[in-house]
C-alpha positions in Angstrom: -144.4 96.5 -64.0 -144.5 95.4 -67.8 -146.0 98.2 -68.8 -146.2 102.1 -67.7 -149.5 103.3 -67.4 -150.3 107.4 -66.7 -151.8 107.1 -63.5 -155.8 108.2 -62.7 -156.1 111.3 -61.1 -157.2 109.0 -58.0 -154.5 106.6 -58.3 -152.3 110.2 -57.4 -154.5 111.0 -54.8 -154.2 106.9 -53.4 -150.5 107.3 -53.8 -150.4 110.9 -51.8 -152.5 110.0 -49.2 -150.7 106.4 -48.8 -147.5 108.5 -48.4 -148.9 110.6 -45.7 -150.0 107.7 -43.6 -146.6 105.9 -44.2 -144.5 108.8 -43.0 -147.1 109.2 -39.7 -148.7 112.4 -41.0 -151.8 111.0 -40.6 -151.1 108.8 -37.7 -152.8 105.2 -37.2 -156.7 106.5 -35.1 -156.2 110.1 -36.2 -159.0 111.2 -38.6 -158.1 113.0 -42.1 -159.2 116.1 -43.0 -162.3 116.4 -44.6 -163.0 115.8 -48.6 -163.3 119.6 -49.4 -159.9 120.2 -47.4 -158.0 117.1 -49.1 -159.4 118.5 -52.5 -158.7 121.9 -52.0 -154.9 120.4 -51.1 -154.5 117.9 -54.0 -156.3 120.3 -56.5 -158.8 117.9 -58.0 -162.8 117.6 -57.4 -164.3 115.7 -54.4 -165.6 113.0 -56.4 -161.7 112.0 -57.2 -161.0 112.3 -53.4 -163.8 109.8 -53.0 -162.5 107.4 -55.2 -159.1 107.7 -53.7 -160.8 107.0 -50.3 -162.8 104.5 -50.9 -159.6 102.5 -52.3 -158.0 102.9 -49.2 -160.6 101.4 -47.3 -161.1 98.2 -50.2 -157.6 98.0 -48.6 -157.8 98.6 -44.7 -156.6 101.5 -44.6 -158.8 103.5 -43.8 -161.9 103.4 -42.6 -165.1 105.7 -42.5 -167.4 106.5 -39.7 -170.7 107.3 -40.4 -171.1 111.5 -39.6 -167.5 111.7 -38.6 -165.4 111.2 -41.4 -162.7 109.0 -42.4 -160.1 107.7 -40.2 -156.4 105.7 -40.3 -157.0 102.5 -39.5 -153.7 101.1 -40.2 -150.5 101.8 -41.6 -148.4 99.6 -43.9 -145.2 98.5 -43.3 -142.5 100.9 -44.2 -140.9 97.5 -45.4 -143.4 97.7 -48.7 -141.9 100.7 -50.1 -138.8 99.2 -50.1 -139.3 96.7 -52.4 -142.0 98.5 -55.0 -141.9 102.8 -55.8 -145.3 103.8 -54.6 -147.0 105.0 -57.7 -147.0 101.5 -58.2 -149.2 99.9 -55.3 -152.6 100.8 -57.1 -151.5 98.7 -60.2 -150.3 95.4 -57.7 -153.4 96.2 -55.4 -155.8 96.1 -58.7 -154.4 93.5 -59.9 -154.7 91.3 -57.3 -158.6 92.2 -56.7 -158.9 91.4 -60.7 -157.5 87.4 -59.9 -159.7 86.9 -56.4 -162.7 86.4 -58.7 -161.4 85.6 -61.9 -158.4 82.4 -60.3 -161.3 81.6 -57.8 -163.8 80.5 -60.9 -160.8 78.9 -62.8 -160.3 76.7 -59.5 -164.1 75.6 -59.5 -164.1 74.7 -62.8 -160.9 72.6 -62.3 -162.6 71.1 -59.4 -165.0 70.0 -62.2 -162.7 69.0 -64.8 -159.4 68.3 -63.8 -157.9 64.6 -65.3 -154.9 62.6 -63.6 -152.5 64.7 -65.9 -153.9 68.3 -64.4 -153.4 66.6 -61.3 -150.0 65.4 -62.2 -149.0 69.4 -63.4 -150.7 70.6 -59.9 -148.5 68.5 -57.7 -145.4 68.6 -59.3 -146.1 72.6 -59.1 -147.0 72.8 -55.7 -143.8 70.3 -54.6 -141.4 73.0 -56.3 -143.3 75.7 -54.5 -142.7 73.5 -51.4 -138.7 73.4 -52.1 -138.4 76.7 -53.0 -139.9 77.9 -50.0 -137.8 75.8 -47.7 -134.5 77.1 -49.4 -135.9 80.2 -48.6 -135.8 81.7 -52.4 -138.3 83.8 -53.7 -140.6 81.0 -56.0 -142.2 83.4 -57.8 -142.1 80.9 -60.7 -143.3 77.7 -59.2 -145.7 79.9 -57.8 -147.0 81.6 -61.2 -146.7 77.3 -62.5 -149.4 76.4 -59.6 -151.8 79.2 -60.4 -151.3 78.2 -64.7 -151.8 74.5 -64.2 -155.2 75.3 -62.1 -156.0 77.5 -64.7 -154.9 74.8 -67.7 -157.0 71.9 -65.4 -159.8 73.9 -66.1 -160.2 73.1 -70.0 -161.1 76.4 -70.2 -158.6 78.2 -72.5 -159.7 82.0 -71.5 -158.8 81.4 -68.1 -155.5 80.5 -68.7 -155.1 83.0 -71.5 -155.7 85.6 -69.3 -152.9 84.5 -66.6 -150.6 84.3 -69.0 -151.2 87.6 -70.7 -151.0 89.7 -67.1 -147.8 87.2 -66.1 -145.5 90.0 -65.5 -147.9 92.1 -63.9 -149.0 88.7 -61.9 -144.9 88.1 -61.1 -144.7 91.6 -59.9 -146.9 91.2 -57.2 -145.8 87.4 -56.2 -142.4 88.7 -55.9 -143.4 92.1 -53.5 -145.7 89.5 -51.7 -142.7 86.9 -51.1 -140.6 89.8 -50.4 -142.3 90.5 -47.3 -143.6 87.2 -46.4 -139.6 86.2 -46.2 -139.0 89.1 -43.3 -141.8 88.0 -41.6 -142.1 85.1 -39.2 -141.7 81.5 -40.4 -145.2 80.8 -39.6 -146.3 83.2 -42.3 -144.8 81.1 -45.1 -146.4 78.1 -43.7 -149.5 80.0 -43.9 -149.3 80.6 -47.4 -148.1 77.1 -48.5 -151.6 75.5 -46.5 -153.4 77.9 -48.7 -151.3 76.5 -51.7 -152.5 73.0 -50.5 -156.2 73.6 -49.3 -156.9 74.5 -53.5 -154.6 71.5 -54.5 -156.7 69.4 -52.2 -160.2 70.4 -53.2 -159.6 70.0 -56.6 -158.1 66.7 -56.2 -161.6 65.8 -53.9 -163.6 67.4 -57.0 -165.2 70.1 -54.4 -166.1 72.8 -56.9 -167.6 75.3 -53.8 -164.2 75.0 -51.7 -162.1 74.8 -54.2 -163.0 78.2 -55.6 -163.4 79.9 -52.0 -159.8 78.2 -50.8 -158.7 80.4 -54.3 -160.3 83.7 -53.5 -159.1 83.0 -49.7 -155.6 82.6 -50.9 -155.3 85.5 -53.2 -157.1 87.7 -50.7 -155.1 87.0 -48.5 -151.9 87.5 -50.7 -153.4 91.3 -51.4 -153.8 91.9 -47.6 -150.3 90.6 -46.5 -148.6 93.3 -48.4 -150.3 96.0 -46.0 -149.7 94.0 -42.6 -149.0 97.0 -40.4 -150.0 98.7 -37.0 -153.7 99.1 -37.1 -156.2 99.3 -34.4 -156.8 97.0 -31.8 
């Protein structure tokens, strides 16, 4: 990441309790201990346990039960940690739930306002994507060109302001993303190239509505990609 930032008290208790359920000490169906235990363990107050737990379930972790408590519901690749130190996967998960939202207006407004030139920048984009992908290289920059020239086809400046000021963070997370999607089957990277192509093809159609859900589909989908692992079934 660009920049370090002193992780929250709950980003510590995220990253512990991530750990644990990496390494199988909380297994995949097994329930964790209660708040008042994990609190007691991590030394910090309940509420900060909360918080931890309830951004393990924004991520599918975890999951509660209503009167039982909270339980594993999956467990990430071991591949992830590989590629990113774990004090690190609040930042890329954050920032990925910051861009659902924020790329999915830009992409409806594009939809909107988008001239033969934006559609020009789109397509070129999307056609290095395309050749980076079948070399089998990373792409992190045709993919960060895509995701700017939606953002530039939207006339809006702050949109694309905003890209470009989180780009390294934004890189980071393409390139943990590609990471894995390259070790997994081909049919992954497909996968994420029709997502590419479904935004590209909405805006070109001037479909506000599915261009900004095919962007918040896509992104969504990048964030839960990077915690494909055994989960209940």
């Amino acid at each position: 990441m660009s920049e370090t930032r002193r992780p929250s008290l709950a980003d510590q208790v995220y990253d512990q309790l991530l750990a644990k359920i990496l390494d199988e000490e909380y297994p995949v169906h097994s329930r964790l201990p209660a708040e008042e235990v994990l609190a007691q363990s991590f030394g910090v107050s309940r509420p900060i346990v909360r918080t931890a737990l309830s951004r393990l379930r924004d991520d599918g972790i975890v999951q509660s039960r209503r009167g039982s408590g909270s339980y594993v519901l999956r467990r990430p690749d071991r591949q992830l940690i590989s590629f990113v130190p774990l004090e690190s996967l609040s930042d890329v998960q954050r920032c990925y739930e910051f861009r659902i939202d924020v790329e999915g207006a830009a992409a409806a407004w594009a939809a909107r306002r988008r001239d033969n030139d934006d559609l020009a920048a789109m397509e070129n984009a999307f056609t290095v994507l395309e050749e980076a992908y079948q070399q089998n290289a990373l792409g992190v920059e045709a993919d960060q060109m895509f995701h700017l020239a939606v953002a530039r086809a939207s006339k809006n400046p702050f949109f694309s302001s905003v890209l470009a000021s989180l780009g390294q963070q934004i890189a980071f997370g393409v390139k943990l993303s590609r990471s894995l999607t390259m070790l997994d089957v081909p049919v992954r990277q497909d996968l994420v190239l029709a997502e590419h192509r479904a935004v590209l093809e909405a805006i070109t159609l001037k479909q506000p509505e599915v261009a900004g859900a095919s962007m918040r589909h896509h992104i969504t989908a990048a964030k839960d990609r990077m915690f494909v692992g055994t989960q209940e079934s």
